[in-house]
C-alpha positions in Angstrom: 101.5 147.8 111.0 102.8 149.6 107.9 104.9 147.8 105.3 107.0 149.6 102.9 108.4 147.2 100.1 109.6 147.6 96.4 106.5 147.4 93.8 106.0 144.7 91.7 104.2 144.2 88.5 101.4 142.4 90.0 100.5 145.2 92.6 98.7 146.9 89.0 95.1 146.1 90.3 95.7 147.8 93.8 97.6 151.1 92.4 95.2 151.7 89.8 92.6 151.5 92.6 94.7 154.2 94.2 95.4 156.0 91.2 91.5 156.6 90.5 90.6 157.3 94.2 92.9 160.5 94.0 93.1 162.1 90.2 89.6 162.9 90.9 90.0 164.4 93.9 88.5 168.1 94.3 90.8 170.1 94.7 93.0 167.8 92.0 96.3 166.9 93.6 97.1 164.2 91.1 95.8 165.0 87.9 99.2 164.1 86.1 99.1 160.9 87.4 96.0 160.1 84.9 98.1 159.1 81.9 99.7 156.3 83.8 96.3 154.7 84.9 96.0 154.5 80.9 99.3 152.8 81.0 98.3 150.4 83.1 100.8 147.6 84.2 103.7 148.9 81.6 104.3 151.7 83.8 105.7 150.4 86.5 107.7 147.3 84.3 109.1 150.4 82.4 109.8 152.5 85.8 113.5 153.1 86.1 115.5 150.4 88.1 118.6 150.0 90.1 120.3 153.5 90.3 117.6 155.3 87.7 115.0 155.1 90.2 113.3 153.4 92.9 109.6 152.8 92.9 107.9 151.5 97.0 104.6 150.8 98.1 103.0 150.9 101.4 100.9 148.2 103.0 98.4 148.6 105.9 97.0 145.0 106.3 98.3 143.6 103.3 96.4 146.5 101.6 98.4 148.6 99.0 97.5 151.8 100.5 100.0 154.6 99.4 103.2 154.6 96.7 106.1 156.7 96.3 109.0 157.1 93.7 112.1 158.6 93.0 112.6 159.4 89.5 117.0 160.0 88.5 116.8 162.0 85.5 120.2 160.5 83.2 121.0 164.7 82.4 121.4 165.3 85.9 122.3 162.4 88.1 122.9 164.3 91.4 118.8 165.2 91.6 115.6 162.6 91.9 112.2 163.7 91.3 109.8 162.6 94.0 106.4 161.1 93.5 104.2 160.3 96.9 100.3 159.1 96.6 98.5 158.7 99.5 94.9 157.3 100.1 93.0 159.8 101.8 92.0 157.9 104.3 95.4 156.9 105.4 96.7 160.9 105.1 97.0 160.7 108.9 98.9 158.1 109.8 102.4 159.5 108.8 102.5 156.9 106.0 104.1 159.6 103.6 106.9 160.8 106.0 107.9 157.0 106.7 107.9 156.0 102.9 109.9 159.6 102.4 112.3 158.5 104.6 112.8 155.3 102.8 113.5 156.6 99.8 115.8 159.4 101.2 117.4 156.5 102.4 118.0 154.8 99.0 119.1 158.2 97.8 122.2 158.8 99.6 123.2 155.5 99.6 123.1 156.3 95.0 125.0 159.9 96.3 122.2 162.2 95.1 122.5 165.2 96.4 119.0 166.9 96.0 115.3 165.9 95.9 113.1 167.5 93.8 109.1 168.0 94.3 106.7 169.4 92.1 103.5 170.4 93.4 100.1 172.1 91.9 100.3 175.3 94.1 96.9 175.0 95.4 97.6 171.3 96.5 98.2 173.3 100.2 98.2 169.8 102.0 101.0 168.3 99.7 102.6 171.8 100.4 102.6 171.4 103.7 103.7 167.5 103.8 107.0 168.7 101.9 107.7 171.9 104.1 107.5 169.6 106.8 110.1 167.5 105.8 112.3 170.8 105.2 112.0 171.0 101.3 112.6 174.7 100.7 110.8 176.6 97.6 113.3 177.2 94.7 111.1 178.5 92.3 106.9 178.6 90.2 106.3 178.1 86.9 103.4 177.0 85.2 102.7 173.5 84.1 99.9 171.9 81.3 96.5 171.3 83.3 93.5 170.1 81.3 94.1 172.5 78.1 95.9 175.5 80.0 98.5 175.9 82.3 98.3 176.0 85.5 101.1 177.1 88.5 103.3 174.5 90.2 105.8 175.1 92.6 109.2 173.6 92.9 110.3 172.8 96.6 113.6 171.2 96.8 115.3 169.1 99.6 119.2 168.8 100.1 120.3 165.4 101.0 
């Protein structure tokens, strides 16, 4: 059974745990996530709150297993930015389309009008995940990645 709740501070130990098992993974499909492992538990106390963002884990057995957050930027309040880790051994189990729904959910209840997700374009699986869920490419442009840049695509859901 799969629990999707609101993180809390004390769930550090078991994100970081998923944090490393996926910024190493070959080919990377979360490298930008390794400045927040440095972070450590001050990332998600400074994550923005109430209508600024919303921040969920998954559970599997009482086992963090996946996370996923909407980001509000304050310049452009109809938009969120979208965030989803999943452990890879847990990619099959529709984990990411159930915690996508939840925070869709949250999202038109704050009357944002768009989701935005930005995706290494050789990240195919994460590609796929987001087409899936009828995000539509708007546009490529290259991102920092270890020294040199590096082409991410921008897919883009209307709510």
């Amino acid at each position: 059974m799969i629990e999707i709740r609101e993180v809390h501070v004390n769930d550090w130990e078991d994100i970081k745990n998923l944090l490393e098992s996926v910024v190493h993974e070959v080919p990377p499909v979360a490298v930008e996530l390794e400045p927040l492992i440095m972070k450590g538990e001050r990332w998600l106390r400074d994550f923005p709150k109430g209508d600024a963002g919303l921040f969920v884990v998954a559970e599997v057995n009482k086992k963090i297993v996946a996370f996923c957050y909407l980001a509000v930027p304050k310049f452009y309040r109809p938009v969120a930015y979208i965030g989803i880790v999943v452990a890879k051994e847990h990619r099959k189990e529709d984990i990411g389309i159930q915690m996508f729904y939840h925070v869709a959910e949250w999202a038109s209840s704050q009357h944002l009008e768009y989701i935005i997700a930005d995706v290494w374009s050789w990240n195919l699986k994460s590609l796929k995940f987001f087409e899936k869920m009828d995000f539509i490419e708007k546009t490529r442009f290259k991102d920092k990645f270890k020294g040199g840049e590096e082409e991410k695509v921008r897919l883009v859901k209307k709510l």
